[in-house]
TORKOL-4160 file (C-alpha; in steps of 0.2 Angstrom, whole numbers, padded with zeros to 4 digits, m for minus):
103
<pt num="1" X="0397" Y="0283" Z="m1213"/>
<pt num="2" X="0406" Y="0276" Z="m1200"/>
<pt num="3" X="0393" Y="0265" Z="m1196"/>
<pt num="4" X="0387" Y="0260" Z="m1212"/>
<pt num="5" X="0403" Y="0262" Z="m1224"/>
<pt num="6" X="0405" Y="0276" Z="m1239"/>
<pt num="7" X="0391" Y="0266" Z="m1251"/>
<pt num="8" X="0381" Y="0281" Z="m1246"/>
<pt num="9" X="0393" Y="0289" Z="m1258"/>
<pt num="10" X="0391" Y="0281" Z="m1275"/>
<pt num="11" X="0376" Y="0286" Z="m1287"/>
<pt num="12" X="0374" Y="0267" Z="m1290"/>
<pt num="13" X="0366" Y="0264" Z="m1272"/>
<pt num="14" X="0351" Y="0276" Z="m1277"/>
<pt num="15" X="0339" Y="0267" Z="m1287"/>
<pt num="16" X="0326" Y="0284" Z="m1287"/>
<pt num="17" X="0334" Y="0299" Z="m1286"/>
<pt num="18" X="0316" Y="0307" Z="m1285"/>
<pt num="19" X="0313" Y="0298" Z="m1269"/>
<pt num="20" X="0330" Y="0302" Z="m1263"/>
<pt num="21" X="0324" Y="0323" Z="m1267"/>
<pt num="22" X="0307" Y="0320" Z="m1258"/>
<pt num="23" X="0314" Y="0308" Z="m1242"/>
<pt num="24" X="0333" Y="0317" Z="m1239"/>
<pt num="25" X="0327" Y="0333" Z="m1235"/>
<pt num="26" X="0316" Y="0327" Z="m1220"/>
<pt num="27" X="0330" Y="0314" Z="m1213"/>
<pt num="28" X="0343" Y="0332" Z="m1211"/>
<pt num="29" X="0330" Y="0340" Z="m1203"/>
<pt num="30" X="0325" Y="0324" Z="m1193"/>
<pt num="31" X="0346" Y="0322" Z="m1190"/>
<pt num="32" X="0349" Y="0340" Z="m1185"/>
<pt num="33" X="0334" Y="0337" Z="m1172"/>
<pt num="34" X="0340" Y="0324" Z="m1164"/>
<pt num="35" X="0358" Y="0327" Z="m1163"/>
<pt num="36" X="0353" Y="0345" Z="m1153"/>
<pt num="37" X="0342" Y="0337" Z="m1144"/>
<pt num="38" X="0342" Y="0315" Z="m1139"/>
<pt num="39" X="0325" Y="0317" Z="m1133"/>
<pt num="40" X="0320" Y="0321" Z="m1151"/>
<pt num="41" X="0327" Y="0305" Z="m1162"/>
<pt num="42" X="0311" Y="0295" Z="m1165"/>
<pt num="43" X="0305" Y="0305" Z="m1180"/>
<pt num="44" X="0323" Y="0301" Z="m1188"/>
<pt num="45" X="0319" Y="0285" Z="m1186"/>
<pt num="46" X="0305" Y="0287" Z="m1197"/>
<pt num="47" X="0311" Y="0296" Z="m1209"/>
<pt num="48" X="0328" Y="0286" Z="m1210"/>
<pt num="49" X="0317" Y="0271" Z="m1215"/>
<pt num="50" X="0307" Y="0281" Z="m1229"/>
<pt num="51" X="0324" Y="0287" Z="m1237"/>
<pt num="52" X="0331" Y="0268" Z="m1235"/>
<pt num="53" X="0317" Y="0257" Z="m1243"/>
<pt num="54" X="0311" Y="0271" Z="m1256"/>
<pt num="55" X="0328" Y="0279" Z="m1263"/>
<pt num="56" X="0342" Y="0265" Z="m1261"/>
<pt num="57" X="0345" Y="0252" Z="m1272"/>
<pt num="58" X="0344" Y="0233" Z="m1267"/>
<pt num="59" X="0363" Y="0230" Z="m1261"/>
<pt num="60" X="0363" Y="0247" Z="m1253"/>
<pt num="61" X="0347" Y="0244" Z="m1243"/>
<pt num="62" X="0354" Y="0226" Z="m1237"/>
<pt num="63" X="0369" Y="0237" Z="m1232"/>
<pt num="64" X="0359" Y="0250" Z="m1222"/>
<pt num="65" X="0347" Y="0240" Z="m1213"/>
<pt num="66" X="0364" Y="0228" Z="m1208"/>
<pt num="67" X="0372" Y="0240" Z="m1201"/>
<pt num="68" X="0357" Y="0250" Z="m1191"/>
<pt num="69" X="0350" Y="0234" Z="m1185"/>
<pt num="70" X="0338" Y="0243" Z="m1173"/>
<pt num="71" X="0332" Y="0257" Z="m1185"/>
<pt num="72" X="0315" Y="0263" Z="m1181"/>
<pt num="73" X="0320" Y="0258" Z="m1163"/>
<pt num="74" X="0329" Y="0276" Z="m1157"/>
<pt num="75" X="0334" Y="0270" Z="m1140"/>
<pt num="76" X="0344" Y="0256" Z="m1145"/>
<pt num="77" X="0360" Y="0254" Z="m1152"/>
<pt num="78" X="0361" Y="0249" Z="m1169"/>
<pt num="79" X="0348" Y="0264" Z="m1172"/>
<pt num="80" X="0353" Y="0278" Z="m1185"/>
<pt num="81" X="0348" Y="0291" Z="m1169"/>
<pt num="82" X="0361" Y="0280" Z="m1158"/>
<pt num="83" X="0374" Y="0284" Z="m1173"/>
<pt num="84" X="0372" Y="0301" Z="m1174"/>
<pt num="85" X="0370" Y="0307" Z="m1156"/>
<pt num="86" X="0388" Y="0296" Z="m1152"/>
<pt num="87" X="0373" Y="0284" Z="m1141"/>
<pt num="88" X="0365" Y="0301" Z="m1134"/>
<pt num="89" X="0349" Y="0294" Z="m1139"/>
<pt num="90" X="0353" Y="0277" Z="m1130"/>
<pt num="91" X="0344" Y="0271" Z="m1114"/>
<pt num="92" X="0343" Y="0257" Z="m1102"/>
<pt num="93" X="0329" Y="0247" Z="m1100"/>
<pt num="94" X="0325" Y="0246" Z="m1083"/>
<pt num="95" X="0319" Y="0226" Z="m1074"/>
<pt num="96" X="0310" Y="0216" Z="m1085"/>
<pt num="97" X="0304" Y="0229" Z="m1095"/>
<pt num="98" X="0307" Y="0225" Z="m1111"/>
<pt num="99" X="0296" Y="0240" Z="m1121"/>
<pt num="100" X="0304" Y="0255" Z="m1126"/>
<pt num="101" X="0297" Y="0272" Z="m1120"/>
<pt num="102" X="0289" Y="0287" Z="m1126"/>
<pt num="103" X="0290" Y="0277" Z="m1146"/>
């Protein structure tokens, strides 16, 4: 919520609460994860993504994919596993390397 704002909050940013049911379970578990361990954030990635285009509405999914501009993409800032670990998941690229490892 700080990252993103309290939309998260109001019913009207769920356009299919059934999806919300199926994908919400798996992005705690996937959150949990990661936050005890930064080694373990790609998966929320993942499942943040699922919960974002299948359950939110149009305005709500703008407002989430603004404000994680990196989602899918846990060792950057701007990732949902770089909000929730406080940038634990976060690393430097090293030279010219511009992949990511181990995604």
């Amino acid at each position: 919520v700080r990252e993103s704002g309290a939309f998260w909050f109001s019913g009207a940013s769920y356009s299919n609460f059934d999806m919300v049911n199926t994908h919400a379970p798996h992005v705690c578990r996937t959150m949990v994860s990661c936050m005890k361990d930064n080694e373990s954030c790609h998966e929320l990635e993942s499942a943040s993504i699922a919960f974002i285009e299948n359950g939110l509405s149009d305005s709500a999914r703008k407002r989430a994919l603004a404000a994680f501009h990196n989602i899918g993409s846990h060792r950057r800032l701007g990732s949902v596993s770089a909000s929730v670990t406080s940038g634990g998941s976060v690393r430097k690229l090293r030279g010219n390397d511009k992949r990511e490892s181990a995604e």
